[in-house]
N, C-alpha and C positions, 0 to 999 in steps of 0.2 A: 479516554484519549486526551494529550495534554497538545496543545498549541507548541511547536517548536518550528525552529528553520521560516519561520513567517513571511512569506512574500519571496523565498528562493524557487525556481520554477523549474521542472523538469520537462521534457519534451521527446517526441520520439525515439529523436538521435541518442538521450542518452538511456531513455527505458526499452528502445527495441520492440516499440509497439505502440499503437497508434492511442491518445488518450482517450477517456471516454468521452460522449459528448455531454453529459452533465457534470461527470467527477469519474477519479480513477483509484483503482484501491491497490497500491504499489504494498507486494508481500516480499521483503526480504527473505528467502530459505536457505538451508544446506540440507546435505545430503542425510544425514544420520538426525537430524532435527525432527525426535514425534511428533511436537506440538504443531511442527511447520505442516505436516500431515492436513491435521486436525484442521487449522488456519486455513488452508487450499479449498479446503469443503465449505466452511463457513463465509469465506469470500467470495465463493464462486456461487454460493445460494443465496447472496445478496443482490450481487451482480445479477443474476438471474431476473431476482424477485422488482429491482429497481431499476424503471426505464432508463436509458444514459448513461448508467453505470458499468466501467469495465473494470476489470481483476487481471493486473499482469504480477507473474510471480519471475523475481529474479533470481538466482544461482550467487548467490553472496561469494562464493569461491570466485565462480568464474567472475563473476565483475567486484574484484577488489580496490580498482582506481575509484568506481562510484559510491562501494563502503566505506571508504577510508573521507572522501569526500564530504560524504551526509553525517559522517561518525557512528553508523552503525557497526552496536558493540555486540550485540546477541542475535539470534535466531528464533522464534520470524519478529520482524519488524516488521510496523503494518504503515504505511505512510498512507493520506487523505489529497489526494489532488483535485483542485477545482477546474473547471472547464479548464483554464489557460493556463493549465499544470501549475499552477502553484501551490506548494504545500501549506494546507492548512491546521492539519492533525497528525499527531507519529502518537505510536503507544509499541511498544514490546511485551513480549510474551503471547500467548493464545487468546485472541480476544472473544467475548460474547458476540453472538449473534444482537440482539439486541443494541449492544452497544456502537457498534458497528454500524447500525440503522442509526441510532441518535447523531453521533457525528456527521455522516450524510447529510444529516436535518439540518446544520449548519453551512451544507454548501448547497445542495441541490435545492 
């Protein structure tokens, strides 16, 4: 996961869900997107596995003002929010379990 959008912050109003209270793993998806499948599973067992940790997954369709916004170009896009929603990490494509835990490492 590569450091982008540094210090831009997100917050309920515009993810439609409350942050996490250590960090937040913001999933871009669409509807016919396997990989976004797979993504959902592996966010959701980190969030799980990591106290503080939540997993909102957005509808890339339905919220195209905030795609167009972040400049998310594929499906899933995984963004890294620290306590006060600010983006620390983005990575595209299907991410490792593991990896996923390292970035973490760097906010929580």
């Amino acid at each position: 996961m590569r450091v982008r959008d540094e210090g831009e912050r997100l917050g309920a109003a515009e993810l439609g869900a409350e942050l996490g209270e250590r960090a937040t793993l913001v999933q871009f998806s669409s509807a016919f997107c396997a990989p976004c499948r797979a993504t959902r599973r592996i966010l959701g067992e980190v969030a799980r596995l990591v106290p503080g940790v939540t997993h909102v997954e957005i509808d890339a369709e339905a919220r195209l003002h905030l795609v167009r916004a972040l400049g998310i170009v594929r499906t899933p896009t995984v963004l890294v929010l620290d306590a006060d929603g600010r983006i620390v990490r983005r990575a595209t494509g299907q991410p490792h379990k593991a990896d996923v835990i390292a970035a973490l490492g760097h906010v929580v």
